[in-house]
N, CA, C and O atoms as CSV, one atom per row, in Angstrom:
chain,resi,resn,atom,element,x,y,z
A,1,UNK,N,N,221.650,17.833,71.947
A,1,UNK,CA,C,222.908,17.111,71.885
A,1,UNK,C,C,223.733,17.522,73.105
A,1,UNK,O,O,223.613,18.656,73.567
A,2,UNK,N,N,224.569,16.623,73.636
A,2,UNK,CA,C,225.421,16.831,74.938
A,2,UNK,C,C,226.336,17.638,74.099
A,2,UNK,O,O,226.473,17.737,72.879
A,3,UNK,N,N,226.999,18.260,75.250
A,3,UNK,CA,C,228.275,19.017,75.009
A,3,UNK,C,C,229.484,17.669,74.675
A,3,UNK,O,O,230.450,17.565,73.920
A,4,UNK,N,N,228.914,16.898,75.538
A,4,UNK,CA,C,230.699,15.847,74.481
A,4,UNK,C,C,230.405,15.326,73.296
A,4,UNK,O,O,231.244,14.895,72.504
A,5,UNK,N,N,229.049,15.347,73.105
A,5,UNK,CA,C,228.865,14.858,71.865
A,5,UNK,C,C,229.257,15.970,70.560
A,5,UNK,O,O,229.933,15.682,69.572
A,6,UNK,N,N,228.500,17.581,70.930
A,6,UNK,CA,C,229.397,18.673,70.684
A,6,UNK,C,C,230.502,18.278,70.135
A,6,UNK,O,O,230.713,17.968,68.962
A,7,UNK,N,N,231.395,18.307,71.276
A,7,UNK,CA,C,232.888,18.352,71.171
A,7,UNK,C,C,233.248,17.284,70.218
A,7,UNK,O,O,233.817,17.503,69.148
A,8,UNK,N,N,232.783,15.752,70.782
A,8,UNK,CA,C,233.140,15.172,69.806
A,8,UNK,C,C,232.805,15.427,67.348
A,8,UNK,O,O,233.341,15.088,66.292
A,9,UNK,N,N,232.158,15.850,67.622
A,9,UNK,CA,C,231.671,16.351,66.820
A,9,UNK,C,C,232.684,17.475,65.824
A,9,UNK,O,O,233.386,17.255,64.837
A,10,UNK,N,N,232.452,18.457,66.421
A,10,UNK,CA,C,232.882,19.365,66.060
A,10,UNK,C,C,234.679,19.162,65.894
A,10,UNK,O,O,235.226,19.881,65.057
A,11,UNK,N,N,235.664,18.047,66.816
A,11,UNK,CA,C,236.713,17.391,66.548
A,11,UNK,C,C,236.868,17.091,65.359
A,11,UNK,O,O,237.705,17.411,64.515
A,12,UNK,N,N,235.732,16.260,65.354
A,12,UNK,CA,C,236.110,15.339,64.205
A,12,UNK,C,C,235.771,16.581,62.483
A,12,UNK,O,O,236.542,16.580,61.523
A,13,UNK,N,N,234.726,17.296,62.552
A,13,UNK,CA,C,234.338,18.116,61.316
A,13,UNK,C,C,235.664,18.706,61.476
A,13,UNK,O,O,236.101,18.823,60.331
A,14,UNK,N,N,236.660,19.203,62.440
A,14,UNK,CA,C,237.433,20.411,62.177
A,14,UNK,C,C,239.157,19.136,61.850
A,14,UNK,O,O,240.262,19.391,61.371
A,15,UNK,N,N,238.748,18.270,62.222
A,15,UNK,CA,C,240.242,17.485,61.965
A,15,UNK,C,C,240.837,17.361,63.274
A,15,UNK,O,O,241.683,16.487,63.464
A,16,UNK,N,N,240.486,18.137,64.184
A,16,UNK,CA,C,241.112,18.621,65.315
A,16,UNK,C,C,241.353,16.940,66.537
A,16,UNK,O,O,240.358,16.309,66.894
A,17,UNK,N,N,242.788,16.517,66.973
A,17,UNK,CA,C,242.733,15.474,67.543
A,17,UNK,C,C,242.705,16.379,68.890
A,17,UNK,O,O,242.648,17.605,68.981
A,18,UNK,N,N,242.780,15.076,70.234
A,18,UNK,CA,C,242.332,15.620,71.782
A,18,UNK,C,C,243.635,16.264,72.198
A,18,UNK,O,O,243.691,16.821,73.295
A,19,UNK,N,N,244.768,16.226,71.339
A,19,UNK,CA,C,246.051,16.844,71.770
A,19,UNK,C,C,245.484,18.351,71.007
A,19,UNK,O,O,244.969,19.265,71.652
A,20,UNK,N,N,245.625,18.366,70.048
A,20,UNK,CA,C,245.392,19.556,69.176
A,20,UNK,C,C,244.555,20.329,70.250
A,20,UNK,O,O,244.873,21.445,70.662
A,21,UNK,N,N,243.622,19.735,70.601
A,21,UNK,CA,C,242.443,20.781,70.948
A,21,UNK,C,C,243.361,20.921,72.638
A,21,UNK,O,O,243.563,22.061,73.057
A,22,UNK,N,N,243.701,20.080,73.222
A,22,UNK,CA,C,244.166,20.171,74.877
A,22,UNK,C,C,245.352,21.528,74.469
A,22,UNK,O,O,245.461,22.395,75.337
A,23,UNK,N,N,246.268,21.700,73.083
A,23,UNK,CA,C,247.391,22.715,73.321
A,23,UNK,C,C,246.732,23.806,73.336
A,23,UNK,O,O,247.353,24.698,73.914
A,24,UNK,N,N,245.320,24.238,72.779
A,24,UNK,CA,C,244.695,24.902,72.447
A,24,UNK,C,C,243.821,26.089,73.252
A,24,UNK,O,O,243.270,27.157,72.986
A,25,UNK,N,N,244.115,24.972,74.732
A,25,UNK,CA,C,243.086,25.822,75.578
A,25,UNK,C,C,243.759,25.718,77.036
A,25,UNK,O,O,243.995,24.723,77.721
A,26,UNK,N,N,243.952,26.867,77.239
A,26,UNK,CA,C,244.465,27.186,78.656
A,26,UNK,C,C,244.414,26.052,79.546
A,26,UNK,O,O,243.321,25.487,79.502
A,27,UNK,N,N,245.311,25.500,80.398
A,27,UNK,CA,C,245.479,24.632,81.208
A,27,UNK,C,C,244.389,23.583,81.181
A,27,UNK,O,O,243.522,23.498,82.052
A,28,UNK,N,N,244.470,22.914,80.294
A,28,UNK,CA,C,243.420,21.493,79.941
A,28,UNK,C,C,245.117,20.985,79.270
A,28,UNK,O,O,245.997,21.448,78.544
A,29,UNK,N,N,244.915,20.126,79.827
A,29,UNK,CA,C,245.459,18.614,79.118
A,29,UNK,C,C,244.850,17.921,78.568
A,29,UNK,O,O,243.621,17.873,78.623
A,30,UNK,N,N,245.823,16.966,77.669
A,30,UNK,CA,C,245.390,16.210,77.316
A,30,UNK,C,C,244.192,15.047,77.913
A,30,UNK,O,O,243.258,14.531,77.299
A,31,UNK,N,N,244.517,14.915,78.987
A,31,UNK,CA,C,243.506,14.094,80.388
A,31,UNK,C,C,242.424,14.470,80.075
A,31,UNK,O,O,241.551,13.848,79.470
A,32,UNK,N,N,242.408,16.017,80.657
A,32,UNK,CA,C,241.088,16.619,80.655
A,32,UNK,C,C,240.375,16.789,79.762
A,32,UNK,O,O,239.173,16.711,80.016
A,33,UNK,N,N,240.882,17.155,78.046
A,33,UNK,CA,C,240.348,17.077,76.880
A,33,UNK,C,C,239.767,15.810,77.061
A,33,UNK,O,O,238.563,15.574,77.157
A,34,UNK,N,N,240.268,15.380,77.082
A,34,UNK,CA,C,239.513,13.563,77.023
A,34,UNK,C,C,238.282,13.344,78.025
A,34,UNK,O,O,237.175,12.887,77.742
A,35,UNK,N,N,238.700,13.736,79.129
A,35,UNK,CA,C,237.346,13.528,80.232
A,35,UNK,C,C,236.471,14.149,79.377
A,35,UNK,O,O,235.590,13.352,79.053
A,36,UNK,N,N,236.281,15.630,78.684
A,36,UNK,CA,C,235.311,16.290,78.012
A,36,UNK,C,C,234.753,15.481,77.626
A,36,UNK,O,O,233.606,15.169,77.945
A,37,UNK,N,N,235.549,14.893,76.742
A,37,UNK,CA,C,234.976,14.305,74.887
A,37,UNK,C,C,234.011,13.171,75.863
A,37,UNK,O,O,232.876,12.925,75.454
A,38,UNK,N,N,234.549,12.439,77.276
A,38,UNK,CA,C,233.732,11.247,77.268
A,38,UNK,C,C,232.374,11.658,78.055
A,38,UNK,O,O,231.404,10.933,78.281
A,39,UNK,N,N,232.509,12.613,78.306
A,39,UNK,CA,C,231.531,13.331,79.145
A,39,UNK,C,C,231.546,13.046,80.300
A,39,UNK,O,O,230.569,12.627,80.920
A,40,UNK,N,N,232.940,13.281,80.870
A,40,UNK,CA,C,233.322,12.721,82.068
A,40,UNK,C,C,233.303,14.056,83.231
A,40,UNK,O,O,232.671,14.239,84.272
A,41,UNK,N,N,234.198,14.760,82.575
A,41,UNK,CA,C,234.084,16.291,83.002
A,41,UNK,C,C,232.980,17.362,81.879
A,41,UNK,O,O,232.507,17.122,80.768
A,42,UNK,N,N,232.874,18.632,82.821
A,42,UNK,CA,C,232.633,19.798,81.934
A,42,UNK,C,C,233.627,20.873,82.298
A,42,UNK,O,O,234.163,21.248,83.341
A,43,UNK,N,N,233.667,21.275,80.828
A,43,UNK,CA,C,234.903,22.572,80.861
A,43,UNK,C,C,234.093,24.035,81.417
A,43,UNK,O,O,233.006,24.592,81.266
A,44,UNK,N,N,235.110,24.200,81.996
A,44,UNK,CA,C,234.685,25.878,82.909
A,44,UNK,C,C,234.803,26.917,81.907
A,44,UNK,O,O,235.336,26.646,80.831
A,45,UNK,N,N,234.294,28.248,82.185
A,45,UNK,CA,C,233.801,28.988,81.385
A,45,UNK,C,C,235.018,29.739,80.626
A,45,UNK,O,O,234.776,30.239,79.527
A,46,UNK,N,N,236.019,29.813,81.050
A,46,UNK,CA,C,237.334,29.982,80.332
A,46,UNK,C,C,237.696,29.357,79.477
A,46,UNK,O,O,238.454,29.748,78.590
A,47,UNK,N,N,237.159,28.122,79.599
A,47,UNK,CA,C,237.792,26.817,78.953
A,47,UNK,C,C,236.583,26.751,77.915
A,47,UNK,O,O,236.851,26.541,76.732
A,48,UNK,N,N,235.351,26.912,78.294
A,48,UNK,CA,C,234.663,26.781,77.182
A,48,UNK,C,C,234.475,27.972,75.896
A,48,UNK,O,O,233.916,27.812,74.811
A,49,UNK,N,N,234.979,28.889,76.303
A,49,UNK,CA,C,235.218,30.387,75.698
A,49,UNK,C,C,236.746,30.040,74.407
A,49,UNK,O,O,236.940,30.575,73.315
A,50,UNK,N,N,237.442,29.139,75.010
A,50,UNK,CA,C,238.773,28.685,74.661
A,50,UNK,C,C,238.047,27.484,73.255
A,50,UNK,O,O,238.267,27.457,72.044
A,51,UNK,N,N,237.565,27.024,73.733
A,51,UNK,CA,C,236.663,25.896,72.935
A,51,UNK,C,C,235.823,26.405,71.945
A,51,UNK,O,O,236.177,25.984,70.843
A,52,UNK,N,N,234.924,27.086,71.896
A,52,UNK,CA,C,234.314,27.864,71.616
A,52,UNK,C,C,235.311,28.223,70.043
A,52,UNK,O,O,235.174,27.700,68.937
A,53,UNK,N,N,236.324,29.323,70.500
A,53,UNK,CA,C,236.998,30.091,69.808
A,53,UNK,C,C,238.060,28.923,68.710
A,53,UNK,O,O,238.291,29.299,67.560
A,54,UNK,N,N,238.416,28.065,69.016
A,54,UNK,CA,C,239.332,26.988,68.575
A,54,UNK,C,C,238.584,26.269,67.646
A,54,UNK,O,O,239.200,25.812,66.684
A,55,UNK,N,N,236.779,25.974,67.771
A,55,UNK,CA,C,236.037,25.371,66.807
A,55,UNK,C,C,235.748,26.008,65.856
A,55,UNK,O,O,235.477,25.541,64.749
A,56,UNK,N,N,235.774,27.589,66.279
A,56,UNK,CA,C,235.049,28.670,65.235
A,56,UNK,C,C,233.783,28.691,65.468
A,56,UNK,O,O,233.072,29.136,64.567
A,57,UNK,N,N,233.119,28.205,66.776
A,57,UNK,CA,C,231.527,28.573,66.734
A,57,UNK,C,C,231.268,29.397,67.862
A,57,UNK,O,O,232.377,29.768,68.246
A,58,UNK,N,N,230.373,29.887,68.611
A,58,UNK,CA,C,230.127,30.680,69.828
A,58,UNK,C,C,229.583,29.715,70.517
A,58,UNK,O,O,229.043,28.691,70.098
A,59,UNK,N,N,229.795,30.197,71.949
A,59,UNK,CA,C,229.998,29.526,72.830
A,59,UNK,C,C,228.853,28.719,73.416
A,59,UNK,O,O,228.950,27.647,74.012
A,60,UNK,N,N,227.536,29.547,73.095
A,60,UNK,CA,C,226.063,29.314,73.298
A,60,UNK,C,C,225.787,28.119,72.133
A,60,UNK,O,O,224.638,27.688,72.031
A,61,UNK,N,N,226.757,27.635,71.334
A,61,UNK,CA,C,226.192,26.678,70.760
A,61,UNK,C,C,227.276,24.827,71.392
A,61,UNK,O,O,227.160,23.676,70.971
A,62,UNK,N,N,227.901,25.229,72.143
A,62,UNK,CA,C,228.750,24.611,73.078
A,62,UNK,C,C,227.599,24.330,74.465
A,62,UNK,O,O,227.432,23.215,74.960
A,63,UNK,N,N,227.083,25.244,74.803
A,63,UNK,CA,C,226.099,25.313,75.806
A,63,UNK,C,C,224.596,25.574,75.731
A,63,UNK,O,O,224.079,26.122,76.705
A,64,UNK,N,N,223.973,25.303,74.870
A,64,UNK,CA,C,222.673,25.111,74.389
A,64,UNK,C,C,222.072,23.968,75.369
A,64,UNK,O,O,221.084,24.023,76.101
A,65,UNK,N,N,222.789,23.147,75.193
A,65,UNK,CA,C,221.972,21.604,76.012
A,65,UNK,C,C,222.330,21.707,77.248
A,65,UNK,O,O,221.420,21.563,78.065
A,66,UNK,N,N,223.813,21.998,77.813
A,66,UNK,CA,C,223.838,22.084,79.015
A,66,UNK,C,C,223.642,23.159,80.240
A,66,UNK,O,O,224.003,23.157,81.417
A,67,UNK,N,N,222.700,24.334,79.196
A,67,UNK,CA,C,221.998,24.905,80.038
A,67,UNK,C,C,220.638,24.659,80.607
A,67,UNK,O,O,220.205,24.726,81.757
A,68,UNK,N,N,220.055,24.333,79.382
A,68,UNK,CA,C,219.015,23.196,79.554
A,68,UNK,C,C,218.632,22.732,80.961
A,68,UNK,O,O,217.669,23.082,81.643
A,69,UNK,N,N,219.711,21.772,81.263
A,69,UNK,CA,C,219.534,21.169,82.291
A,69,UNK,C,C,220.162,21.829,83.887
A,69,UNK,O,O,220.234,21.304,84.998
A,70,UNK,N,N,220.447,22.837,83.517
A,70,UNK,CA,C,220.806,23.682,85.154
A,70,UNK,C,C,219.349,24.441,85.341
A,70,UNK,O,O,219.306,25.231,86.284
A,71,UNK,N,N,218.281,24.307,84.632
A,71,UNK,CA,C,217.392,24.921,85.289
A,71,UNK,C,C,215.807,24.369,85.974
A,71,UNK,O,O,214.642,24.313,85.580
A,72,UNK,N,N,216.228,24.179,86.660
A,72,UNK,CA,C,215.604,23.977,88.517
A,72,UNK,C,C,214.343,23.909,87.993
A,72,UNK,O,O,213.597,22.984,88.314
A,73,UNK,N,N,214.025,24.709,87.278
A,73,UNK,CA,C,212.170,24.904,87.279
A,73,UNK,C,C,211.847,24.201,86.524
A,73,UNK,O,O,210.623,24.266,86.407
A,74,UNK,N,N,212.480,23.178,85.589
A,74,UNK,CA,C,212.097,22.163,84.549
A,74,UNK,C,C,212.156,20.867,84.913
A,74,UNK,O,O,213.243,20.385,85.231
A,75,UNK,N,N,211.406,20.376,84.918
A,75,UNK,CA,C,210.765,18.645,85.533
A,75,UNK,C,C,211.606,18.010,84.424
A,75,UNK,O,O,212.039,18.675,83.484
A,76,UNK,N,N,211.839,16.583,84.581
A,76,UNK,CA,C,212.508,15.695,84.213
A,76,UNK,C,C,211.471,15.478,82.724
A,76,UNK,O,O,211.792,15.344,81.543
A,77,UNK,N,N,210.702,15.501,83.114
A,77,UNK,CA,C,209.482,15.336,81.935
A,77,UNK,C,C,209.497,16.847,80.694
A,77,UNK,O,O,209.011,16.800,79.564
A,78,UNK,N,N,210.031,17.794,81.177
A,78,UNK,CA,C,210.112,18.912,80.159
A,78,UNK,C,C,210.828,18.987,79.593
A,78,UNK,O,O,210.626,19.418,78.458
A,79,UNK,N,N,212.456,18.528,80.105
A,79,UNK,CA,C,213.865,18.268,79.557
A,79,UNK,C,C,213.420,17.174,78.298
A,79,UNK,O,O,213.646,17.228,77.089
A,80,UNK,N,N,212.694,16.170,79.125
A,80,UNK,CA,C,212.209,15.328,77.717
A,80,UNK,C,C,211.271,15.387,76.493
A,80,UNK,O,O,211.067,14.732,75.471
A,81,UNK,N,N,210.861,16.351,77.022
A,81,UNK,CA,C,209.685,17.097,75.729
A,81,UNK,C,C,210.827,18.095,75.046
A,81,UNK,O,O,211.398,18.036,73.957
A,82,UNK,N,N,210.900,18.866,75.950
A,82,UNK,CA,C,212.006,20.030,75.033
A,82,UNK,C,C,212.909,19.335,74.158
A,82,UNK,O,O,212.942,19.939,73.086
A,83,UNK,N,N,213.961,17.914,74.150
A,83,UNK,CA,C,214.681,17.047,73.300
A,83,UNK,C,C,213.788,16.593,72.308
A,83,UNK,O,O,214.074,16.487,71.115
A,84,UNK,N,N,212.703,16.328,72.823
A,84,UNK,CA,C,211.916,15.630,71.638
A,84,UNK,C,C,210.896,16.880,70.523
A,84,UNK,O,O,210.214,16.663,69.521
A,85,UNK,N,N,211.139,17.890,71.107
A,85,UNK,CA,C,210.429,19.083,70.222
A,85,UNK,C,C,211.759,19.266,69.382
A,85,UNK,O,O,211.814,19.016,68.178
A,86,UNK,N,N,212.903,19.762,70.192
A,86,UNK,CA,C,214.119,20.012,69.496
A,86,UNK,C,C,214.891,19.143,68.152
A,86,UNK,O,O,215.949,19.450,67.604
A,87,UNK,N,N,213.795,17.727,67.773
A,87,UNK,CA,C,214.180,16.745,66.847
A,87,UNK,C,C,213.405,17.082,65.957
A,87,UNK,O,O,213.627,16.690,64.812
A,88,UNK,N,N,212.285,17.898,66.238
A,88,UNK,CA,C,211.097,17.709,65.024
A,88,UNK,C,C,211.586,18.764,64.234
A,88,UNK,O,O,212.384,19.620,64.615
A,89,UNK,N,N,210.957,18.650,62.855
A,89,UNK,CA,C,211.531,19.919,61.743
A,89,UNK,C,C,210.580,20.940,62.476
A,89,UNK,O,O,210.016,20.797,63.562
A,90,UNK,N,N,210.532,22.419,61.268
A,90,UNK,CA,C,209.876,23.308,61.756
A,90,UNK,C,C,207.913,23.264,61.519
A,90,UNK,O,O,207.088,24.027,62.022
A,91,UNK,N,N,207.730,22.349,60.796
A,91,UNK,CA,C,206.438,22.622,60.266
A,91,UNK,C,C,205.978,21.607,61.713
A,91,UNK,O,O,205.134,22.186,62.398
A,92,UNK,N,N,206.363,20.328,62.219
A,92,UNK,CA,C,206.375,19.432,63.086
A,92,UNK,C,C,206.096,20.169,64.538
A,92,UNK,O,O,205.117,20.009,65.267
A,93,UNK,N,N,207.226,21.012,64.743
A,93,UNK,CA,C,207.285,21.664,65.841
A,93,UNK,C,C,205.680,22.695,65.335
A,93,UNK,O,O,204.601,22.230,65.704
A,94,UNK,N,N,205.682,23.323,64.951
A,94,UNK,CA,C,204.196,24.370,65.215
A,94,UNK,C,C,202.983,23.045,65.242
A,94,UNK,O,O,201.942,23.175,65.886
A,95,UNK,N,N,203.243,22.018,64.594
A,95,UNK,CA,C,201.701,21.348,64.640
A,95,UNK,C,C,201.604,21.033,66.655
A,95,UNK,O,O,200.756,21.408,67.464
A,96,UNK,N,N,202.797,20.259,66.832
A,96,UNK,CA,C,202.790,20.225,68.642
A,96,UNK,C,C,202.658,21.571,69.179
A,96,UNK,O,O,201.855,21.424,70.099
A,97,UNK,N,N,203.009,22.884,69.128
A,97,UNK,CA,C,202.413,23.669,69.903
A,97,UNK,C,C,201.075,23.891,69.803
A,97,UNK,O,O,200.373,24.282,70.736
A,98,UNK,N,N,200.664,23.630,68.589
A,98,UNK,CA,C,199.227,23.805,68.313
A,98,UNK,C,C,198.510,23.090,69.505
A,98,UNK,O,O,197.740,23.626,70.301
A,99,UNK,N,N,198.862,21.918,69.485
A,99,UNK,CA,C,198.435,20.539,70.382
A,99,UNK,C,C,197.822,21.207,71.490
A,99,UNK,O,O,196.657,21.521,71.734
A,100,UNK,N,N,199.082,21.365,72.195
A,100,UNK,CA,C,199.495,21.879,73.139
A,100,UNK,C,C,198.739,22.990,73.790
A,100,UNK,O,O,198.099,22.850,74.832
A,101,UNK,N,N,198.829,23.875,73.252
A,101,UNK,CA,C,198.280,25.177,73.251
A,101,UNK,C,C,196.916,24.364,73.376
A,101,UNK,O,O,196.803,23.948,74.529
A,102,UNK,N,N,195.985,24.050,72.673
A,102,UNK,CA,C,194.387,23.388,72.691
A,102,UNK,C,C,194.679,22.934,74.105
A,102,UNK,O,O,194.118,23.545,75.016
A,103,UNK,N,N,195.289,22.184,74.320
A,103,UNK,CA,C,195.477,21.129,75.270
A,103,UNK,C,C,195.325,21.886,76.911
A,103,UNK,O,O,194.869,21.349,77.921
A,104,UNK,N,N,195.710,22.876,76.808
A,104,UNK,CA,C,196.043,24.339,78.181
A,104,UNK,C,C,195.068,24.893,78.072
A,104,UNK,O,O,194.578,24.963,79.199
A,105,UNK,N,N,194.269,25.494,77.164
A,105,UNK,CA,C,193.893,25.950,76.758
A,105,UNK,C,C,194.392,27.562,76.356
A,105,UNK,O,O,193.773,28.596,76.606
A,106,UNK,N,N,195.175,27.478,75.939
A,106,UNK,CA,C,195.716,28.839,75.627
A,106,UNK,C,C,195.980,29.138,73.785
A,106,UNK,O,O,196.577,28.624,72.839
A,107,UNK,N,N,195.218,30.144,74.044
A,107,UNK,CA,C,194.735,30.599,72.794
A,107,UNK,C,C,196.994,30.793,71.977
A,107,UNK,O,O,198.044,30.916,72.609
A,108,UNK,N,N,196.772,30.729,70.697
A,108,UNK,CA,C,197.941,31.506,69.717
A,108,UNK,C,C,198.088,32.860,69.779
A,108,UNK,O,O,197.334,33.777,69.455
A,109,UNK,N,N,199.024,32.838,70.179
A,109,UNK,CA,C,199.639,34.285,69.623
A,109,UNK,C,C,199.224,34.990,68.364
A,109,UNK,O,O,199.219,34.458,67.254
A,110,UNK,N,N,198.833,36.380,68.652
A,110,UNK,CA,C,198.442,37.176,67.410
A,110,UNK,C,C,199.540,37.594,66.429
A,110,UNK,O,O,200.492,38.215,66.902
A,111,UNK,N,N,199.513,37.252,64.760
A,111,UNK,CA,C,200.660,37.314,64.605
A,111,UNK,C,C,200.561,38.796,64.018
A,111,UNK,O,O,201.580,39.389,63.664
């Protein structure tokens, strides 16, 4: 899930409108709350620490997805596997590593 989707999200579960949340966090306005929510901007690490703390969740769950994608060594094609692993339940997800794993050939982990 995007971080504005996040945000939007987590707005709406907490009641919280884009004013509420803009008084909330160090020099964000109202503007800028809004660029968030549309995923226009991203909030800086002050701001997301501010966010973070105002939803009641930690901050790594604000930035789960959009770390995701700052890292260089992941092909456009892994970002899209990793979303589409990240949908499956848990029994779903081990049958695809199984796949997978055959597929590389790389043996399972000893448990």
């Amino acid at each position: 899930m995007s971080i504005d989707q996040t945000l939007r999200l987590l707005a709406k579960a907490r009641g919280l409108s884009v004013t509420d949340i803009a008084t909330a966090i160090p020099r964000a306005g109202v503007a800028t709350v809004s660029a968030w929510m549309r995923g226009d901007k991203l909030p800086g690490k002050d701001q997301l620490d501010a966010l973070a703390r105002t939803f009641g969740v930690p901050a790594g769950a604000l930035l789960s997805e959009l770390a995701s994608t700052f890292d260089p060594a992941r092909t456009k094609g892994e970002h899209d596997l990793l979303a589409a692993y990240r949908d499956l339940n848990t029994r779903q997800q081990g049958a695809l590593l199984e796949v997978a794993r055959g597929m590389a050939g790389h043996k399972a982990p000893r448990k």
